[in-house]
VEXPAGU-362968 format. One line per 10 residues: number of its first residue (from 1); their letters; for each residue y, z, x of C-alpha. Coordinates in Angstrom, 1 decimal. Layout:
NUM> A> Y,Z,X; ...
END
This chain:
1> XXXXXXXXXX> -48.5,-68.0,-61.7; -49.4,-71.4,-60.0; -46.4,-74.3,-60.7; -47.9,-77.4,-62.5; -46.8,-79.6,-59.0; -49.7,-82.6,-58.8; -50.3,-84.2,-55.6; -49.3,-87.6,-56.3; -52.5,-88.8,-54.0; -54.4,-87.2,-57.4
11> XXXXXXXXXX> -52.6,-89.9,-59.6; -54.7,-92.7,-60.9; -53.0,-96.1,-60.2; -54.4,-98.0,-63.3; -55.9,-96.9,-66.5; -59.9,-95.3,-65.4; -62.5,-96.5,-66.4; -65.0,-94.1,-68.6; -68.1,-94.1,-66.1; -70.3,-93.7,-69.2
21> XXXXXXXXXX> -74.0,-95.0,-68.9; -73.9,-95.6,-73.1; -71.3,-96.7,-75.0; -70.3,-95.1,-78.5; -71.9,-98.1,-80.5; -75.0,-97.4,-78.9; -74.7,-93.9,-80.0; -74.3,-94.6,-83.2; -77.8,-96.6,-83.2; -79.6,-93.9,-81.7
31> XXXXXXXXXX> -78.4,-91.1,-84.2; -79.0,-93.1,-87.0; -82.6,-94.4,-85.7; -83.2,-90.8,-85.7; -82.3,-90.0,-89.2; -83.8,-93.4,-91.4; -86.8,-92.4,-89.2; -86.4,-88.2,-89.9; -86.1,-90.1,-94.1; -89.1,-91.8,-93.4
41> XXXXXXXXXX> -91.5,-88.5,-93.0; -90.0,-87.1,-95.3; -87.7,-84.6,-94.2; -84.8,-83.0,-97.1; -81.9,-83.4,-94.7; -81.9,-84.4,-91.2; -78.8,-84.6,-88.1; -78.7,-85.7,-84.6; -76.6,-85.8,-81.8; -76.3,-88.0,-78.8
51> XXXXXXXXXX> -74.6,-86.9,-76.0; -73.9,-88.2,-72.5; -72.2,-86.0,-69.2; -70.9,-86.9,-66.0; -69.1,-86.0,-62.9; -68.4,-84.4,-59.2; -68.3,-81.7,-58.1; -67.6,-80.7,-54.0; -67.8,-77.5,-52.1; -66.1,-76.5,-48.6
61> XXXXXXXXXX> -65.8,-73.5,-46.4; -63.8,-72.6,-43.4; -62.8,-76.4,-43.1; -66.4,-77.7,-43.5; -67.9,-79.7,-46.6; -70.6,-77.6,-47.7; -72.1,-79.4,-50.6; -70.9,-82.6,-53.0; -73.0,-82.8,-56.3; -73.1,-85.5,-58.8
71> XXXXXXXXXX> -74.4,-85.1,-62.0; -75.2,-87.3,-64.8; -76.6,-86.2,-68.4; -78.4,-87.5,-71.5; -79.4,-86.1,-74.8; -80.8,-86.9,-78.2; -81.0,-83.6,-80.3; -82.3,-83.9,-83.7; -82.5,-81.7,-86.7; -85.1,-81.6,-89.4
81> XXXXXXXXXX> -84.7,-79.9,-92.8; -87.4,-79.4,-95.0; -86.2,-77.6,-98.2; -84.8,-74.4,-96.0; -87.1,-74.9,-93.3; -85.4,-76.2,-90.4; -86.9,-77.1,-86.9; -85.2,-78.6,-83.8; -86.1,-80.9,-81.1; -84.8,-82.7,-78.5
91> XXXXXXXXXX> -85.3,-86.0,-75.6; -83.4,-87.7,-73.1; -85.3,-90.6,-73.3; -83.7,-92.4,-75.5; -86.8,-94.8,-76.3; -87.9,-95.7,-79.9; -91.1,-94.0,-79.3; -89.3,-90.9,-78.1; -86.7,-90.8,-80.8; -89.6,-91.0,-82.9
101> XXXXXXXXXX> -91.7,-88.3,-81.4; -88.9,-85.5,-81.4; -88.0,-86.6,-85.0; -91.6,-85.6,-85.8; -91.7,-82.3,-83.4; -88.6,-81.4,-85.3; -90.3,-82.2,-88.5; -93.4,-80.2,-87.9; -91.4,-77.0,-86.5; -89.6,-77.1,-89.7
111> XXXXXXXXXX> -92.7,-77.2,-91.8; -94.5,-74.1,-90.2; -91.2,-72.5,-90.2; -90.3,-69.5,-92.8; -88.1,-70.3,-95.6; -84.7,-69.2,-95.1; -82.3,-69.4,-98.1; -79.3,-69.9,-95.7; -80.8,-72.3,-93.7; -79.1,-76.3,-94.4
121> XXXXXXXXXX> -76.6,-78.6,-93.5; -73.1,-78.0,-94.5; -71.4,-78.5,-98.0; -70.4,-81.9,-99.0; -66.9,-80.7,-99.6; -66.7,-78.8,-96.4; -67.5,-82.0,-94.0; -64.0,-83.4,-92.0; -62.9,-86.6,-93.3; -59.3,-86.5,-91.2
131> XXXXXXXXXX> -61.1,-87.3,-87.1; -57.8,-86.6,-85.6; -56.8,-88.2,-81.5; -56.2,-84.9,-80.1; -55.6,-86.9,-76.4; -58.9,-85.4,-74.9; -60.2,-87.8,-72.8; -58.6,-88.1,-69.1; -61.3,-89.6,-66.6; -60.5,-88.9,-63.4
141> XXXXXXXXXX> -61.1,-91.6,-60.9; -62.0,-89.7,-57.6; -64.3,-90.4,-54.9; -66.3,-87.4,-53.4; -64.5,-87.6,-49.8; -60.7,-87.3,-52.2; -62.5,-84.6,-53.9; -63.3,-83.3,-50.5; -59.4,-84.0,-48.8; -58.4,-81.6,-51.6
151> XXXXXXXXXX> -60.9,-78.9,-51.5; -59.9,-79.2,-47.6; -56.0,-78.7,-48.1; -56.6,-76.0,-50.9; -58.4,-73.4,-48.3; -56.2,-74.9,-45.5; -53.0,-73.5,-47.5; -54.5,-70.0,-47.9; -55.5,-69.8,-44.0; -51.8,-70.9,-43.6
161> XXXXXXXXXX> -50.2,-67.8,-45.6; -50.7,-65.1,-43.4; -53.1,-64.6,-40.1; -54.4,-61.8,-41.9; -56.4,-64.6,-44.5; -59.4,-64.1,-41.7; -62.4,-65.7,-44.0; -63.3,-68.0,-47.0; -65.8,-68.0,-49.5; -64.9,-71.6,-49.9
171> XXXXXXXXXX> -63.1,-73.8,-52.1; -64.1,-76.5,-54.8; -63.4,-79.4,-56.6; -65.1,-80.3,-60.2; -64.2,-84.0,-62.1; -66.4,-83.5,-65.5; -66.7,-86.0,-68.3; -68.9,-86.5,-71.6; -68.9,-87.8,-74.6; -70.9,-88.0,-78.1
181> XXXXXXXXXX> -71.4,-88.9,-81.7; -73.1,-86.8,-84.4; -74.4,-87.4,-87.7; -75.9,-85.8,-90.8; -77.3,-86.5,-94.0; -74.4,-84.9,-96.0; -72.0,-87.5,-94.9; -70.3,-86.6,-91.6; -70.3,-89.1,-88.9; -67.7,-88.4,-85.7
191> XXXXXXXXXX> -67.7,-87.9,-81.8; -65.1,-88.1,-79.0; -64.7,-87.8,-75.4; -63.2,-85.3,-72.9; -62.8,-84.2,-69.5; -62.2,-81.1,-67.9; -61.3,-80.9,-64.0; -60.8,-78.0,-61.8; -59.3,-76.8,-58.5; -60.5,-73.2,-56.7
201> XXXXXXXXXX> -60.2,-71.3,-53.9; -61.2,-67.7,-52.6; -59.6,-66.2,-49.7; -60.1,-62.7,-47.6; -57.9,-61.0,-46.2; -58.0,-58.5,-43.8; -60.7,-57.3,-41.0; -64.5,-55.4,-41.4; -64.5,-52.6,-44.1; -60.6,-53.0,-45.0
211> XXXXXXXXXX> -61.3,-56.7,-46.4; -60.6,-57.8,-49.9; -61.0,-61.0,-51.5; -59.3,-62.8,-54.1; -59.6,-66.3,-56.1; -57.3,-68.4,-58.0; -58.3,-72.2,-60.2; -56.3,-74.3,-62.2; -58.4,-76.2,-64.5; -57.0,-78.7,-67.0
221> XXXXXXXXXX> -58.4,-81.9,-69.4; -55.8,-84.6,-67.0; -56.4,-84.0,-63.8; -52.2,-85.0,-62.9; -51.6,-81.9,-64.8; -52.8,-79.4,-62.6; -51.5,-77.1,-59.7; -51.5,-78.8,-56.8; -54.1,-77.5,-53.9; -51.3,-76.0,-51.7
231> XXXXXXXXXX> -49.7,-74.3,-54.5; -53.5,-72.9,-55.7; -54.5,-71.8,-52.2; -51.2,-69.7,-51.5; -51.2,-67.7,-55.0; -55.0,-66.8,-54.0; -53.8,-65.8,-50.3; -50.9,-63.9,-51.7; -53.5,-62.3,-54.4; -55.9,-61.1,-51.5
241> XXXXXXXXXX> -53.3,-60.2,-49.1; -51.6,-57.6,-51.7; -55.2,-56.1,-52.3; -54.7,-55.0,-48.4; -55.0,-50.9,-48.2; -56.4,-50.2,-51.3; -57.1,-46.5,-52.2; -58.8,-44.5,-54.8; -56.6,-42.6,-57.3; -58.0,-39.4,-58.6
251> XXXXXXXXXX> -59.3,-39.5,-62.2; -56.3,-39.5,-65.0; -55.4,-40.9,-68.7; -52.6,-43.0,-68.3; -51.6,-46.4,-69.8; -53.0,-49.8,-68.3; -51.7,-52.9,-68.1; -54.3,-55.7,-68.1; -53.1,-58.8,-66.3; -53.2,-62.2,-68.1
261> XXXXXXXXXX> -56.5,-63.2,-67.6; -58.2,-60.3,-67.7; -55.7,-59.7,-71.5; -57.9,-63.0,-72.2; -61.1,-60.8,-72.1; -60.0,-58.5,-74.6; -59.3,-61.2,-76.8; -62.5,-62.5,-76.1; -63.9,-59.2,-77.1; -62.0,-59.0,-80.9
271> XXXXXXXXXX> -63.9,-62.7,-81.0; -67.1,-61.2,-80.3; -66.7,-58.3,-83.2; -65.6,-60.5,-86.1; -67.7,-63.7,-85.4; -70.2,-64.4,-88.1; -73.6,-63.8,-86.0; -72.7,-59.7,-85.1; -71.0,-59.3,-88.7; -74.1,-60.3,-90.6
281> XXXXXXXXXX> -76.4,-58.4,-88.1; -74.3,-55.4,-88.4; -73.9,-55.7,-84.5; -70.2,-54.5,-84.9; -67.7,-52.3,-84.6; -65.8,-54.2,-86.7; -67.9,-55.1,-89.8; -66.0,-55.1,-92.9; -63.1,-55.4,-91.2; -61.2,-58.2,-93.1
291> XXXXXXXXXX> -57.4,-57.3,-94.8; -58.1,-54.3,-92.7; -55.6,-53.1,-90.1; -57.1,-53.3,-86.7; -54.8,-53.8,-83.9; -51.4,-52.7,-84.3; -48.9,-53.7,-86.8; -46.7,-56.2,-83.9; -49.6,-58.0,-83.5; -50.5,-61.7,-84.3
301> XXXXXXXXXX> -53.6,-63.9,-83.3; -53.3,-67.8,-84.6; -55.9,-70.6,-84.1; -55.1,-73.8,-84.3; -57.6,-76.7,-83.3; -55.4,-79.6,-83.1; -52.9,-78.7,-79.9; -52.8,-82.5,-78.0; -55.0,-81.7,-74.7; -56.3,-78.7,-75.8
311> XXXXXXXXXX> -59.3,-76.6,-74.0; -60.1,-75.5,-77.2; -58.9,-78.5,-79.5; -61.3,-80.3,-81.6; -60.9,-82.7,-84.9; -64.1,-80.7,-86.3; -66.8,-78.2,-85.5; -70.4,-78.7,-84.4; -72.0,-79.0,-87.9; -68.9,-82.0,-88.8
321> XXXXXXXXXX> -67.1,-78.9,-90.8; -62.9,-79.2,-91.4; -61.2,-77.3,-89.2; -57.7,-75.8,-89.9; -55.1,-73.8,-88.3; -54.7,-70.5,-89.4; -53.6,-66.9,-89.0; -56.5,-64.7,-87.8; -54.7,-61.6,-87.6; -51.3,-61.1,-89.0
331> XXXXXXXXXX> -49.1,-57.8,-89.0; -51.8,-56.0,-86.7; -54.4,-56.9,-90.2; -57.8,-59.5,-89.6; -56.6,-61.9,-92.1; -60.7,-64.1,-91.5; -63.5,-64.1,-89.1; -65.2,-66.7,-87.3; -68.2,-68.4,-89.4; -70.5,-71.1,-89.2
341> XXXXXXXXXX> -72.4,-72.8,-92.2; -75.0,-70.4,-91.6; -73.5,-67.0,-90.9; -71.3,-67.8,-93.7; -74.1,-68.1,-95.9; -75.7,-65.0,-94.8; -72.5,-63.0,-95.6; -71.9,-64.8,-98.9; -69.1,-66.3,-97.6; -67.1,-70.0,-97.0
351> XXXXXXXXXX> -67.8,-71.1,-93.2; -64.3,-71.2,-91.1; -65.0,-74.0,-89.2; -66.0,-72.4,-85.8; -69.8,-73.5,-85.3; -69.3,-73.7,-82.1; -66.5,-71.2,-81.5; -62.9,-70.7,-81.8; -60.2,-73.3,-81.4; -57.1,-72.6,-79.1
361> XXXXXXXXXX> -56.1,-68.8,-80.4; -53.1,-67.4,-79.4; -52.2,-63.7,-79.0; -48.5,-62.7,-79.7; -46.8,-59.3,-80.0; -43.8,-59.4,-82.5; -41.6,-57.5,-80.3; -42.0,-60.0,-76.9; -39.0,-61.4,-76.3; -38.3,-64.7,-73.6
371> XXXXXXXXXX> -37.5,-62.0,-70.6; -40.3,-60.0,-70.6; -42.3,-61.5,-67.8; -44.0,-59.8,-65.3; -41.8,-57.9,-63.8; -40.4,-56.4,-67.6; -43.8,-55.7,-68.4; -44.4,-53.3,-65.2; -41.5,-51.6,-66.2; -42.6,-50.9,-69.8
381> XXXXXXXXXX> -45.9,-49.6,-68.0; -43.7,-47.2,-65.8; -46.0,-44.8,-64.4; -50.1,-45.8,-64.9; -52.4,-48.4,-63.7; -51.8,-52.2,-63.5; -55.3,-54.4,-63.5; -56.3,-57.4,-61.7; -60.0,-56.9,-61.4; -62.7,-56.4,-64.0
391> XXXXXXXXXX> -66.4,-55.7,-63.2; -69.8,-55.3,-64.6; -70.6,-55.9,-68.7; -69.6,-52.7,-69.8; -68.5,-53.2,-73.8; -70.8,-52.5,-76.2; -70.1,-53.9,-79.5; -72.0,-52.1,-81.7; -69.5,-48.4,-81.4; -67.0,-50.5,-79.7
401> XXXXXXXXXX> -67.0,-48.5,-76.4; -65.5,-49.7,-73.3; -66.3,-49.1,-69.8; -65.8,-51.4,-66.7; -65.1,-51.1,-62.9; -62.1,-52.0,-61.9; -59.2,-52.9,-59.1; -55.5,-53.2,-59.2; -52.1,-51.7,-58.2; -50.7,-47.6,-59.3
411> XXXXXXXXXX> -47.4,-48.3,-60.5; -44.6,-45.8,-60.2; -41.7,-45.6,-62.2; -41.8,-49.5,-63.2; -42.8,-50.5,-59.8; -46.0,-51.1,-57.9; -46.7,-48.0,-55.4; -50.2,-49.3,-53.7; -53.2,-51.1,-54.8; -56.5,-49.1,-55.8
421> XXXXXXXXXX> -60.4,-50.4,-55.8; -63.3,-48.4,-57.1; -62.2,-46.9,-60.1; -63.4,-47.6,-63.7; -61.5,-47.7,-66.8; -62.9,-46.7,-69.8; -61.8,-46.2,-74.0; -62.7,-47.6,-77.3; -61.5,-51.2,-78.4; -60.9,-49.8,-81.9
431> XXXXXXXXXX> -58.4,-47.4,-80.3; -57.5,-50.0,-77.8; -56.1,-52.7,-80.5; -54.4,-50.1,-82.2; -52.9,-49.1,-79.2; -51.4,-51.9,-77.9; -47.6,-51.4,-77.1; -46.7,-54.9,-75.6; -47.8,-58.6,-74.9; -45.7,-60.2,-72.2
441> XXXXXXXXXX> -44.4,-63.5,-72.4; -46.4,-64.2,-68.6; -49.1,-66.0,-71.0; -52.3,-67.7,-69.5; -54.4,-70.0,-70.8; -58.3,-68.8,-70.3; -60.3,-71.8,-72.1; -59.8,-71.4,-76.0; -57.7,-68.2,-75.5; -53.9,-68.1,-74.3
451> XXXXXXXXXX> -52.3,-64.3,-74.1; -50.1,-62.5,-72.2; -50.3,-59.4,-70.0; -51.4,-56.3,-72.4; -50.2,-53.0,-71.9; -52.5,-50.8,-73.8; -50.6,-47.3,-73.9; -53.8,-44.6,-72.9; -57.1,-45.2,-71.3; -59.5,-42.8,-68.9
461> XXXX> -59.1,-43.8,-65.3; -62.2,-42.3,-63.5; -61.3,-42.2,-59.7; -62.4,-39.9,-57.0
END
């Protein structure tokens, strides 16, 4: 993994300023324009949001700028409720006569809409009162020639690991702010800030049909607290420059070890199955799943929303609704799924707080200890395949089946014999949670979702 080593040239000197257009007051005016006029017509319930983005983003290739981008945002989104009709609309002109209008196009969707008993604003009681300074907000005051320097020095460090980095599919720099404020007719009123910057880079190594490529980013909501470009472009050399001499393994079961960010995915994939939408459409596998055992019993998944600086941290969902940390799965079990006002309804349920999405889960095995990075995790794998690489969709949700292309390294013995390309990997995720052995304590953070490597102990490996 890429140290946390800033370049101090990324630093800002003096507190930024926000480079927002509005400010939250005017916001606040908007959003509440829109609902005394959404009253007015005669609407049951009404919300609206007001939201404003910013930023840079620059692009460079074999040590030439190739594109910079700015990009700056408005919108006004309104929701009318007529009994439990509900229609949407939306303007970024944020004019009286415009507010008006998409109050009104909201209005009349929602009165030629079907009924739909689930359809409404939260509960009273459900609506966050405690707005929490989860330390979001880090503007980051660069120009798009610094953006440029470091998108420059980032591909200049993987050229500089090895003469065998021969090519670039370029590097880039991102700077992204916005900021809101939403309101409803049940009583919620709230909004914040934040940022999210980003660093990448994507070497190739290697010469005609023996080249492979590789990419690394570090991506973080204060821009002094990522890698620094030289540290980013060498871990993405050094990933491409291993994937030198790949072969093709014959087919075999074996056990795999999914590398950190791809152990994200799977993650990702439990998400998908127990969030409210596929559960009340009975789109999968794991409807009805909840006190039920479904990965295995050393496993734990936590959320918890309110982590300072956070990817996934947030002092409420996107209908206003309390959010809470909890246990998701506990001793292997699902201990509660991931609802919304709405797909709560449908299921006769409470919502969880996760219009929206989840909030900052963790993946933990019971049995990881401090030591077992990397290196201890190979060794638990001993003989089978170790991936880096995931492609195509394959996962269907509905039977759970799992099938994706894939690249990595055969290990031997607890050590990594050669890498391997065009092979695909293949199982069911009911039989893959179960089978989880080990969670290594190498954990990334992808987003909302920070795991370790997984080493899942049987899959198909389809090879030549």
């Amino acid at each position: 993994m890429t140290q946390r080593s800033p370049s101090r040239a990324t630093r800002p000197a003096h507190q930024p300023q926000t480079g927002f257009s509005y400010s939250r007051d005017q916001f606040e005016e908007l959003v509440d324009a829109a609902l005394a006029h959404a009253r007015k017509i005669g609407a049951t319930d009404a919300g609206a949001e007001a939201s404003e983005g910013c930023g840079l983003s620059v692009s460079v290739r074999k040590g030439e700028l190739e594109n910079v981008e700015r990009n700056r945002d408005k919108s006004l989104g309104v929701t009318v409720y007529v009994g439990h009709r509900r229609g949407n609309a939306s303007t970024s002109d944020f004019s009286k006569a415009a507010i008006h209008q998409a109050v009104q196009a909201a209005f009349d969707i929602a009165r030629f809409t079907a009924e739909d008993p689930a359809a409404g604003l939260p509960d009273e009681e459900d609506i966050a009162t405690d707005h929490r300074d989860l330390d979001l907000f880090h503007p980051w005051e660069i120009d798009s020639e610094q953006a440029v320097q470091l998108a420059l020095a980032c591909e200049a460090a993987a050229f500089a690991t090895s003469k065998r980095i021969t090519n670039s599919e370029g590097a880039g720099v991102s700077a992204q702010q916005s900021h809101f404020f939403s309101a409803h007719t049940h009583g919620f009123r709230g909004g914040y800030a934040s940022s999210r910057h980003s660093l990448s880079v994507a070497p190739i190594a290697g010469k005609g049909a023996h080249m492979q490529r590789d990419a690394w980013h570090s991506s973080m909501r204060a821009a002094n607290e990522m890698a620094s470009p030289q540290a980013v472009g060498r871990y993405a050399a050094e990933r491409a420059l291993s994937r030198l001499n790949s072969r093709k393994i014959p087919t075999t079961e074996c056990p795999v070890l999914f590398e950190s960010p791809l152990a994200a995915g799977l993650l990702g994939g439990f998400v998908q199955a127990v969030s409210g939408g596929a559960l009340y459409r009975k789109s999968s596998f794991l409807v009805d799943s909840l006190g039920k055992p479904v990965f295995a019993k050393h496993i734990d998944i936590t959320e918890d929303p309110f982590i300072p600086r956070g990817k996934g941290s947030s002092p409420f969902d996107d209908e206003g609704v309390r959010v809470q940390a909890r246990d998701v799965v506990k001793g292997g079990r699902v201990q509660g799924y991931f609802l919304s006002t709405y797909s709560a309804r449908k299921l006769g349920m409470k919502t969880t707080g996760n219009a929206g999405g989840s909030h900052n889960l963790v993946m933990r095995s019971r049995l990881t200890r401090s030591g077992d990075d990397l290196d201890a995790m190979l060794k638990k794998l001993g003989t089978g395949l170790f991936v880096i690489e995931l492609m195509g969709q394959g996962v269907n949700y509905v039977t759970g089946d799992y099938s994706r292309g894939a690249s990595g390294f055969w290990v031997e013995n607890g050590q990594i014999a050669f890498p391997v390309h065009e092979i695909t990997i293949a199982g069911n995720l009911k039989t893959m949670f179960k089978g989880i052995e080990a969670i290594g304590a190498d954990t990334y953070n992808y987003g909302a979702k920070s795991v370790g490597s997984i080493l899942v102990n049987r899959m198909k490996v389809a090879g030549s």
